[in-house]
C-alpha positions, 0 to 999 in steps of 0.5 A: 065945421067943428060942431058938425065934426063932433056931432057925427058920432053923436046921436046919428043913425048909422045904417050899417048898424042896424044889421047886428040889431036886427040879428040880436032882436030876433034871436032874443025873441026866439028866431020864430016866424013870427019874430021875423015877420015882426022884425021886417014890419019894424026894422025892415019895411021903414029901411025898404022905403028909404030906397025911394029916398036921398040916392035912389036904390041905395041907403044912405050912411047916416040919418038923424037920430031924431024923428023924422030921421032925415038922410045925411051923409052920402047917399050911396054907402055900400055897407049900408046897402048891404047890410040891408041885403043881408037883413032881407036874407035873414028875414026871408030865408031868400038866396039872393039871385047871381046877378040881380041888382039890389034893387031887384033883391029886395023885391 
């Protein structure tokens, strides 16, 4: 237990995070079109894919952070969720609907 306790902080991919990354990846690439669109195809799409995965509709809190990153941690995390969300926004300029379910979100 207390080697798993220790290696939480070391080397895990916390999901939540990727949201200030992707923030700073596009403004130190321009914030252009394309940048964006680069971004979602990097960043974006393989976190999409992840919402068929571990807790359906949800992203998990943690990932190893070696290939093939595999889901730890809770299944449900709702920082997590929502920074994906709110990469969406970034990435596509869309508003978000009043009522739609996340899932519907990031269609």
């Amino acid at each position: 237990m207390r080697a798993r306790d220790s290696a939480y902080h070391q080397g895990t991919a916390w999901a939540w995070l990727l949201g200030a990354f992707v923030d700073a990846w596009v403004r130190v690439w321009g914030g252009t079109s394309e940048s964006k669109r680069e971004a979602r195809r990097r960043y974006l799409e393989p976190l999409r894919r992840h919402l068929a995965e571990a807790g359906l509709g949800h992203v998990s809190e943690i990932a190893d952070g070696d290939p093939p990153h595999s889901p730890r941690g809770c299944p449900f995390q709702a920082w997590s969720l929502g920074e994906l969300i709110r990469i969406e926004e970034l990435l596509a300029g869309a508003q978000v609907e009043a009522g739609a379910t996340a899932v519907e979100r990031l269609r």
